[in-house]
N, C-alpha and C positions, 0 to 999 in steps of 0.2 A: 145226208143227215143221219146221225145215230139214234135207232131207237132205245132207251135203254129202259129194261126190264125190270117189274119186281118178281119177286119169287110167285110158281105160281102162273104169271100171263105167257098168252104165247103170241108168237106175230107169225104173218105172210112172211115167207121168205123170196120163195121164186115169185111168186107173183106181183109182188111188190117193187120186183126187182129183176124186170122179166130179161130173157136173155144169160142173165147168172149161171154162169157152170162152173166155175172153179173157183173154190174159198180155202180158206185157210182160219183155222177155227182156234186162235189161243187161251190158253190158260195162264193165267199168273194167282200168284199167293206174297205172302210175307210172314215170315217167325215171328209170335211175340218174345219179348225176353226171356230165352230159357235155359234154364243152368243144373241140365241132365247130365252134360259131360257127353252128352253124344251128337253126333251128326243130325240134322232134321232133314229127311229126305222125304219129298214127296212126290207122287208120280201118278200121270193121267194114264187112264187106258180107255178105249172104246168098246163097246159091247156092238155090232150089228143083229138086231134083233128082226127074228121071223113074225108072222101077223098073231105067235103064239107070246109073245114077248119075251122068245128067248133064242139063244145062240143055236143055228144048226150044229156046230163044231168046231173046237176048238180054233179054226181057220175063222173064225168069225170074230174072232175078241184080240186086240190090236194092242199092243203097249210095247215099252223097251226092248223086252226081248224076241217079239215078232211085231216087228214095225207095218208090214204092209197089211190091209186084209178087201174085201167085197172086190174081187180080181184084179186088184190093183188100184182101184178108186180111192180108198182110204189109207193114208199112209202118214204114218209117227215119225215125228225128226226128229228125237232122239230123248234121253231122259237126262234130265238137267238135278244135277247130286246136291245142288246147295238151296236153289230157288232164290240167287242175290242178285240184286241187278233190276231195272226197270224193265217194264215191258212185259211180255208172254214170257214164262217161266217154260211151257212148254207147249207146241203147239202140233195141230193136226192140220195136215192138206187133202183134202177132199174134191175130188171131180164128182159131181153130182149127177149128171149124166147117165154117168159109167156104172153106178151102182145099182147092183143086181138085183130084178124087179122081185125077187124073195125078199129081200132086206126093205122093213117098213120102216126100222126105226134105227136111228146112230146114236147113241146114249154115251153122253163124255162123264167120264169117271174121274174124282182124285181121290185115293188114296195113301196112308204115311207108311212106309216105309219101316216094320218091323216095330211097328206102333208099341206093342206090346213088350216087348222085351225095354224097348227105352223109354218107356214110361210115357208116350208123346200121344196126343189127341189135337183134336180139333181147335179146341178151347185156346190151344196154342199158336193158331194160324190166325193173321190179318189181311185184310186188303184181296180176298180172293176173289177172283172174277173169271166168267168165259165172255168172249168175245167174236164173232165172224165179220169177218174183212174180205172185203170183194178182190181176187187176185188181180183183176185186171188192172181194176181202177188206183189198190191200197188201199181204198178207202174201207175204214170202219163202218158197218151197218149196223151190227145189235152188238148189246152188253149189257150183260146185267152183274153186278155187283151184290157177292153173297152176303153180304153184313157178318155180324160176328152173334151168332145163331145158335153158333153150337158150341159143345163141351165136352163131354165126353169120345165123342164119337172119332173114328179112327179114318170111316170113306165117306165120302161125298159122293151122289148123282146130282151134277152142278146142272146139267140140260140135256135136251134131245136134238135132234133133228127125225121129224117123221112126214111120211107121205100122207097127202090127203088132196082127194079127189086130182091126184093128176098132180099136185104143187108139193113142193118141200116148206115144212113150217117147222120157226123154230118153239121149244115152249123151255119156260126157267122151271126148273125142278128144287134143288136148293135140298135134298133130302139125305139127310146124316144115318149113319147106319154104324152100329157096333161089330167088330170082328172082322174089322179089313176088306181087303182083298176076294178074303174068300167066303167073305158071307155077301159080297155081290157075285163072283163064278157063280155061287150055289142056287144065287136066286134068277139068275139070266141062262140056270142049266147047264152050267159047267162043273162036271164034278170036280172037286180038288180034295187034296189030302186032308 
């Protein structure tokens, strides 16, 4: 049974769901109509965050161009250039397990893709959602569905996974943030240019 999320609640994960070690965590979006003349790309990353709620180093923050990260546990299949098509636009696979008892929190990111330069925002994007599915089973278990919230804004922190007392819990976050990419590095403590 899926539980599905608003913005905001969070659920049991492992213990709801005892036994669970390997999920598979997607993301999907959709474009509204838009006639910039340019590409709409959008792209997840993950931040694994320490009990200070930030990146020990750059080995900690997961997206297209270093797809694996927490020794292997978290790993990006790849970045998807158009976001067309049904289903997970882009997804993460996580062994839960395996991730390093430093890392409290796995924070799913989306942000666009050069936002700034082609004029694109949030305000532009439909139908977005995170979702985790149990690998073993395929079965779907939580979603939560962003609604159309935002406007402005260039990134998304769509959701977590964090540790508590001993269990992984998911929570919907939903929170929009001006300045891409790199106004979430800066705030999870990755310097960037």
């Amino acid at each position: 049974m899926v539980v599905s999320l608003a913005k905001g609640q969070k659920v049991d994960l492992t213990k709801t769901n005892p036994g669970l070690s390997k999920i598979t965590v997607g993301l999907g979006w959709d474009t509204n109509k838009y006639d910039g003349g340019h590409d709409f790309d959008l792209d997840s990353s993950v931040f694994l965050l320490d009990a200070t709620n930030k990146v020990s180093g750059p080995q900690d923050f997961v997206f297209y161009n270093q797809t694996t990260g927490g020794n292997g546990s978290v790993v990006h299949t790849g970045d998807n250039l158009t976001g067309e098509g049904e289903g997970d636009d882009e997804q993460v696979k996580i062994a839960l397990k395996d991730i390093p008892e430093s890392i409290q929190k796995v924070t799913f990111t989306v942000t666009i893709h050069d936002a700034e330069a082609r004029t694109q925002n949030f305000g532009m994007v439909s139908n977005a959602f995170i979702r985790v599915v149990n690998d073993e089973t395929n079965e779907e278990i939580i979603r939560y569905d962003l609604g159309e919230d935002f406007s402005i804004e260039t990134a998304v922190v769509v959701g977590e996974l964090y540790r508590h007392n001993g269990e992984w819990k998911f929570s919907a976050i939903g929170s929009g943030y001006q300045g891409g990419l790199a106004a979430l590095c800066n705030d999870f403590g990755l310097q960037v240019g």
